[in-house]
C-alpha positions as CSV (number, residue, x, y, z in Angstrom):
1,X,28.1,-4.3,-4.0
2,X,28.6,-2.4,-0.6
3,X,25.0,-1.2,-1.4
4,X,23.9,-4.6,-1.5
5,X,25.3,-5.6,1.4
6,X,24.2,-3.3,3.5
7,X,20.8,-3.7,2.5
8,X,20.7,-7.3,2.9
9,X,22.5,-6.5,6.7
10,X,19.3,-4.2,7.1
11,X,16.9,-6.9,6.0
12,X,18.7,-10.2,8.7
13,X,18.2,-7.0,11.0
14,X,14.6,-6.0,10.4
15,X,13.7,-10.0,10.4
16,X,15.2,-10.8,13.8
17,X,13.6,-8.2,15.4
18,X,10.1,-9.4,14.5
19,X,7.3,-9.4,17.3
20,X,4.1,-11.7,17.8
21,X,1.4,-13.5,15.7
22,X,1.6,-11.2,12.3
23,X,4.6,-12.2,9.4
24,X,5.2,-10.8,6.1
25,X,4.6,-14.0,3.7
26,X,7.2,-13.7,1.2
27,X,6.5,-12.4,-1.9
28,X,5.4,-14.7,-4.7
29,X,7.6,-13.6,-7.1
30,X,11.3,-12.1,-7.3
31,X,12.3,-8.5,-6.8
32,X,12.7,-8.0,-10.2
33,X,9.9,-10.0,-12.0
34,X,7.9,-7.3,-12.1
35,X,10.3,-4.8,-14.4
36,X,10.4,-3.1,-16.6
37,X,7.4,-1.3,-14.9
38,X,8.6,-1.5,-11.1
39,X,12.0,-1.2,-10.4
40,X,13.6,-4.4,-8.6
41,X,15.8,-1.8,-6.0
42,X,12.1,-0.2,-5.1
43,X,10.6,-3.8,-4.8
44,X,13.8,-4.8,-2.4
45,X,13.4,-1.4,-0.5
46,X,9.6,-1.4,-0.3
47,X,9.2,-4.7,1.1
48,X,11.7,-5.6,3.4
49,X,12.1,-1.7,4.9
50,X,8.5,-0.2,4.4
51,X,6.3,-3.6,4.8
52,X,8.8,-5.1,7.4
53,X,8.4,-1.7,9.8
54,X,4.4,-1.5,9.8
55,X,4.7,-5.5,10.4
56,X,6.9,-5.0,13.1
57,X,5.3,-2.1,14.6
58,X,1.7,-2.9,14.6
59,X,3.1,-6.8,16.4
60,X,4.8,-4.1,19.5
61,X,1.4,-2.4,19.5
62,X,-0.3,-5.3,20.9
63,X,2.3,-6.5,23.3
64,X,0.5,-5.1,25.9
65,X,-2.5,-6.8,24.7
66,X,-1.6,-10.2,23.7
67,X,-5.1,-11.6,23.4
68,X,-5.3,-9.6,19.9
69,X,-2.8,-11.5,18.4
70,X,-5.5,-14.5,17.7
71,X,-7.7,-11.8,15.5
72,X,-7.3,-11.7,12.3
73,X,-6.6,-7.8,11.1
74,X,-9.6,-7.0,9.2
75,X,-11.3,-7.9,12.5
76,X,-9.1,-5.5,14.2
77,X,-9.9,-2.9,11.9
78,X,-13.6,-3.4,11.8
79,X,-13.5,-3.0,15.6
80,X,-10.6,-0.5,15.7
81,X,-13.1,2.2,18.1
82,X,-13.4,-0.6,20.3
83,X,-9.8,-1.5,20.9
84,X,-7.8,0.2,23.6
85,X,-7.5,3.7,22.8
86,X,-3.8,3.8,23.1
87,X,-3.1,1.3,20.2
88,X,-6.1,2.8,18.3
89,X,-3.5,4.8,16.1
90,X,-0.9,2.4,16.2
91,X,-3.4,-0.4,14.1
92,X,-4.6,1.5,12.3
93,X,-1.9,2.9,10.7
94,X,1.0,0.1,11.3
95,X,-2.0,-2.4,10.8
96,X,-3.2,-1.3,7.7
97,X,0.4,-0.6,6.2
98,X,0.6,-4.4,7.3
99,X,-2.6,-6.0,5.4
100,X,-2.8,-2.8,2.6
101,X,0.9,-4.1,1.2
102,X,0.4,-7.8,1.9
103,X,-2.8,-7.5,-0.1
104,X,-1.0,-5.4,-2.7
105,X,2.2,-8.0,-3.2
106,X,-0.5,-10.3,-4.8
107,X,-1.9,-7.8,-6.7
108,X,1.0,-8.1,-8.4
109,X,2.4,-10.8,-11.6
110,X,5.2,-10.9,-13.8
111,X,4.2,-9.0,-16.8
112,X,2.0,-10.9,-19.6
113,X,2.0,-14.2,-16.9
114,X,-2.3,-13.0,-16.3
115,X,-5.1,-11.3,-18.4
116,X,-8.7,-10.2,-17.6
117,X,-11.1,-12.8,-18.6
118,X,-14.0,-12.7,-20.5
119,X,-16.2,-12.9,-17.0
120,X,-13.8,-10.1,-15.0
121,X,-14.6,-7.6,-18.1
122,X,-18.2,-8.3,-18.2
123,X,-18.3,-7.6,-14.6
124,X,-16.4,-4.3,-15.0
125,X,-18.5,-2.9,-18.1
126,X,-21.6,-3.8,-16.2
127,X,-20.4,-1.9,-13.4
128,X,-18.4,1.4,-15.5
129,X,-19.3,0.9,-18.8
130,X,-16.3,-0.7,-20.4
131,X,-12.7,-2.0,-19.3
132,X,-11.3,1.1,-20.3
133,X,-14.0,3.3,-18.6
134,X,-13.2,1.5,-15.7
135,X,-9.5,1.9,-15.9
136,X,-9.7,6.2,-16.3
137,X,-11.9,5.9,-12.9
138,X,-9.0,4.1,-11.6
139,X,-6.4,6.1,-12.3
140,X,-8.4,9.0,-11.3
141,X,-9.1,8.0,-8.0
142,X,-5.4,7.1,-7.6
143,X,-4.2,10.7,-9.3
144,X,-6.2,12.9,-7.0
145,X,-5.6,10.9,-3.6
146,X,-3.6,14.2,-2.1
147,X,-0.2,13.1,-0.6
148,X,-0.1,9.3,0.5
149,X,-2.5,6.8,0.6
150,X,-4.2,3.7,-1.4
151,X,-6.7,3.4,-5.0
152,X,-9.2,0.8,-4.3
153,X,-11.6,-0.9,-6.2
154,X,-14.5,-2.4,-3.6
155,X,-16.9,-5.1,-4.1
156,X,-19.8,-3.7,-1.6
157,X,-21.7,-6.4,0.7
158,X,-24.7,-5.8,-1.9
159,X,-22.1,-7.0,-4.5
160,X,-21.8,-3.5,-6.3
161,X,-18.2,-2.8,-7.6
162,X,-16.9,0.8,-6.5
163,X,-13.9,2.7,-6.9
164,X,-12.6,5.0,-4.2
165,X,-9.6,6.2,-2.3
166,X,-8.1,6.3,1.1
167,X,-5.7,8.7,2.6
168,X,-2.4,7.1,4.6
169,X,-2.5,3.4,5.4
170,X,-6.6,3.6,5.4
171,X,-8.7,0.8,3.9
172,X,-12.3,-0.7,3.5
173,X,-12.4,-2.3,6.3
174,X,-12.2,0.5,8.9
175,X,-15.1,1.9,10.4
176,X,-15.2,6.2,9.2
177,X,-14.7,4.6,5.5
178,X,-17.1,5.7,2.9
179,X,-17.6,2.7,1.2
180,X,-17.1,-0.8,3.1
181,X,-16.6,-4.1,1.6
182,X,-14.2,-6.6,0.1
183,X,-11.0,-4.9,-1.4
184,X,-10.5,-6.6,-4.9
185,X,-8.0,-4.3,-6.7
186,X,-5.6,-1.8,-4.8
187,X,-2.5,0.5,-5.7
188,X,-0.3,1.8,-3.6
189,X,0.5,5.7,-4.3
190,X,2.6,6.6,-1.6
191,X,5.9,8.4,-3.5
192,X,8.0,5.5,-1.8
193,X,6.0,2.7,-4.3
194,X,7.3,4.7,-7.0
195,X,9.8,7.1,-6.5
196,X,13.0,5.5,-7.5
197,X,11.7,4.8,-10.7
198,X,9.2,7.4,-11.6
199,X,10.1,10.6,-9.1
200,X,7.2,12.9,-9.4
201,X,5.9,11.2,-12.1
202,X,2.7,9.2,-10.3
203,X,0.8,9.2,-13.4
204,X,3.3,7.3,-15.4
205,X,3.4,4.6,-12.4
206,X,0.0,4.7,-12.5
207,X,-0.3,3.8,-15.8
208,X,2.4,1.0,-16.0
209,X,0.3,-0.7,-13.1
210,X,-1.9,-2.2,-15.5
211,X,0.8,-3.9,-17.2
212,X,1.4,-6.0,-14.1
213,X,-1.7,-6.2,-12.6
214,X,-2.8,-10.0,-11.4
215,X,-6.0,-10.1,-13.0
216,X,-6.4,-14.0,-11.6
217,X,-6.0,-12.3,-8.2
218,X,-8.9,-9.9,-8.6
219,X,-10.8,-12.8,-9.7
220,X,-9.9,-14.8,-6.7
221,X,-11.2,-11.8,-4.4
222,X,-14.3,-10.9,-6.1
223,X,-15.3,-14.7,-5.3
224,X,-15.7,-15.8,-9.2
């Protein structure tokens, strides 16, 4: 119970210190909707510490420069060599901590609540195969990703699906990526997305992903 509390002291903390145009929307589904697979405590932790620090940091970056505020942050991120060098850093790694988690949270669905229709897997054995050739790509690109950082799966400008991985708080939208488009599908591996649960086990987290992935979601992005 003290536990609790103190955590919940920490969150009223982290919230009234929040700066400028850029919120955390709340998550779209309790802390621990999404167990067995992820743990409610690392759901808790993740977003109202981790999230709630790159969303408060990147909003402190452009205090000096108020005028970014009314961009959206993919915008920022496209044109991240042309923002003032001193917050270069600061947005793009508070900034896409910010957009990489709030994109991830709705990755995200209780258990058994989605499923990949019959139009999502054509799209995916057209582009790898089969689901499940698709899924081992996945998971490869999310197992060798060295340290921290991000799986994606990409739906290029020419509309070609593609999977890849970025290091830290990277993501498709920045300009030194090696593939650019529309993020459809992304994991968080940094050891504090799974740690609690699944120590140095990433493969395991990895695996129980795909038990709560929001398969309606990467629908929604892919524009189907």
């Amino acid at each position: 119970m003290k536990r609790l509390n103190l955590l919940l002291l920490l969150s009223i903390c982290f919230s009234l210190i929040s700066y400028g145009q850029f919120k955390q929307t709340p998550l779209p589904y309790d802390y621990k909707a999404l167990e067995p697979y992820i743990d409610s405590t690392t759901m808790y932790i993740h977003f109202n510490f981790h999230h709630a620090a790159y969303t408060n940091n990147l909003n402190k970056a452009l205090e000096k420069y108020p005028e970014l505020y009314k961009k959206d942050v993919t915008e920022l991120f496209k044109n991240l060599n042309e923002l003032p060098t001193d917050i270069q850093t600061a947005v793009r790694n508070n900034g896409g901590g910010y957009y990489n988690h709030s994109l991830f949270w709705t990755m995200m669905a209780p258990a058994g609540s989605t499923k990949m229709s019959a139009k999502l897997e054509k799209a995916l054995t057209a582009s790898f195969g089969s689901v499940d050739a698709f899924k081992t790509a996945f998971e490869n690109a999310a197992m060798t990703r060295f340290g921290s950082g991000w799986a994606w799966l990409v739906k290029e400008p020419s509309g070609k699906l593609t999977i890849y991985s970025t290091a830290n708080q990277d993501n498709p939208f920045m300009p030194d990526s090696k593939v650019k488009g529309t993020p459809v599908l992304a994991l968080d591996v940094w050891e504090h997305a799974y740690y609690l649960k699944y120590q140095n086990k990433r493969a395991a987290y990895v695996k129980a992903f795909w038990s709560v992935v929001n398969w309606a979601e990467v629908e929604k992005q892919m524009g189907m």
